[in-house]
C-alpha positions as CSV (number, residue, x, y, z in Angstrom):
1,X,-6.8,-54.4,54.4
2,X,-7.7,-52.2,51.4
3,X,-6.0,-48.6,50.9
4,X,-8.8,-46.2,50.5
5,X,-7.7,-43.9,47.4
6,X,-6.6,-40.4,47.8
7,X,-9.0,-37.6,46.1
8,X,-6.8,-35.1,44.0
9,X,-7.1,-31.5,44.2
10,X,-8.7,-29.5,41.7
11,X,-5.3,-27.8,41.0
12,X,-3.8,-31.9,40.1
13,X,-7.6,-32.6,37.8
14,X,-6.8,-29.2,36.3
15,X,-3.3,-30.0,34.9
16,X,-3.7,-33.7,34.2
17,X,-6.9,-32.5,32.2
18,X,-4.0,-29.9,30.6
19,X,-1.9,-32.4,30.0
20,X,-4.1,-34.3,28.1
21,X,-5.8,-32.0,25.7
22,X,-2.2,-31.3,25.0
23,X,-1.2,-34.8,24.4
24,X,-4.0,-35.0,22.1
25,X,-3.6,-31.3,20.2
26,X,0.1,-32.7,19.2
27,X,-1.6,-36.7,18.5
28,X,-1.9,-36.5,14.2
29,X,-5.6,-35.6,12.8
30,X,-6.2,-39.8,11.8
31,X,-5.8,-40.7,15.5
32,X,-7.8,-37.6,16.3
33,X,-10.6,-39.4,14.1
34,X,-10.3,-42.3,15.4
35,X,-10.8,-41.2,18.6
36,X,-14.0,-39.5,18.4
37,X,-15.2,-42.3,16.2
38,X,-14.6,-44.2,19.5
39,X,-16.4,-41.9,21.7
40,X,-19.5,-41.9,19.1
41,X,-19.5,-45.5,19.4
42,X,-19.7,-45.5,23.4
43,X,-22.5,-42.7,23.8
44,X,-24.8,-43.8,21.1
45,X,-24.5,-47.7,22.6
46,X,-25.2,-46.5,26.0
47,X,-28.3,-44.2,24.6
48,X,-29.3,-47.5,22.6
49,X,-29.1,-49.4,25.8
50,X,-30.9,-46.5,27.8
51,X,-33.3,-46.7,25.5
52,X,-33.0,-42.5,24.2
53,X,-32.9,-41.5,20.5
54,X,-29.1,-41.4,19.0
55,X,-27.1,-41.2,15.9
56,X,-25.2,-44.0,14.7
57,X,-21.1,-43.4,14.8
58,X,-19.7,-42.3,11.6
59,X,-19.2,-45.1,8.5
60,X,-15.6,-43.9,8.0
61,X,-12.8,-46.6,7.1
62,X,-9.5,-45.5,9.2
63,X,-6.3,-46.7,7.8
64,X,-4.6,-49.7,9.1
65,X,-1.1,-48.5,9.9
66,X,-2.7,-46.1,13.1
C-alpha cells in the first residue's frame, strides 16, 4: 500500500519558506543570477507553450566555475 503524505502546517511552510530566502540572501550574487536566469527560462517556456506573450530570458554568459 501507498503512504498518503502528511500536509504541513502553515507554521512548518512558513519557516522552510524562511529558511530558504535565507539560504539564498547568504548564496553569492553570480548564483543569485543564475538562478533567476533559470526561473526566466521556465516561465517564459511555459507562456511560449501556453501560447501568451513573454520575454525571452536574459542573454547573459555566467562564469563556468559556479
Amino acid at each position: 500500500m501507498s503512504e498518503v503524505p502528511t500536509l504541513k502546517s502553515q507554521d512548518e511552510l512558513f519557516r522552510e519558506k524562511l529558511s530558504h530566502r535565507r539560504a539564498m540572501a547568504a548564496k553569492p550574487v553570480e548564483e543569485k543570477f543564475e538562478a533567476l536566469i533559470k526561473l526566466q527560462q521556465i516561465t517564459s517556456t511555459a507562456a511560449r507553450q501556453a501560447g501568451r506573450v513573454y520575454q525571452e530570458p536574459w542573454n547573459i554568459k555566467l562564469p563556468d566555475h559556479i
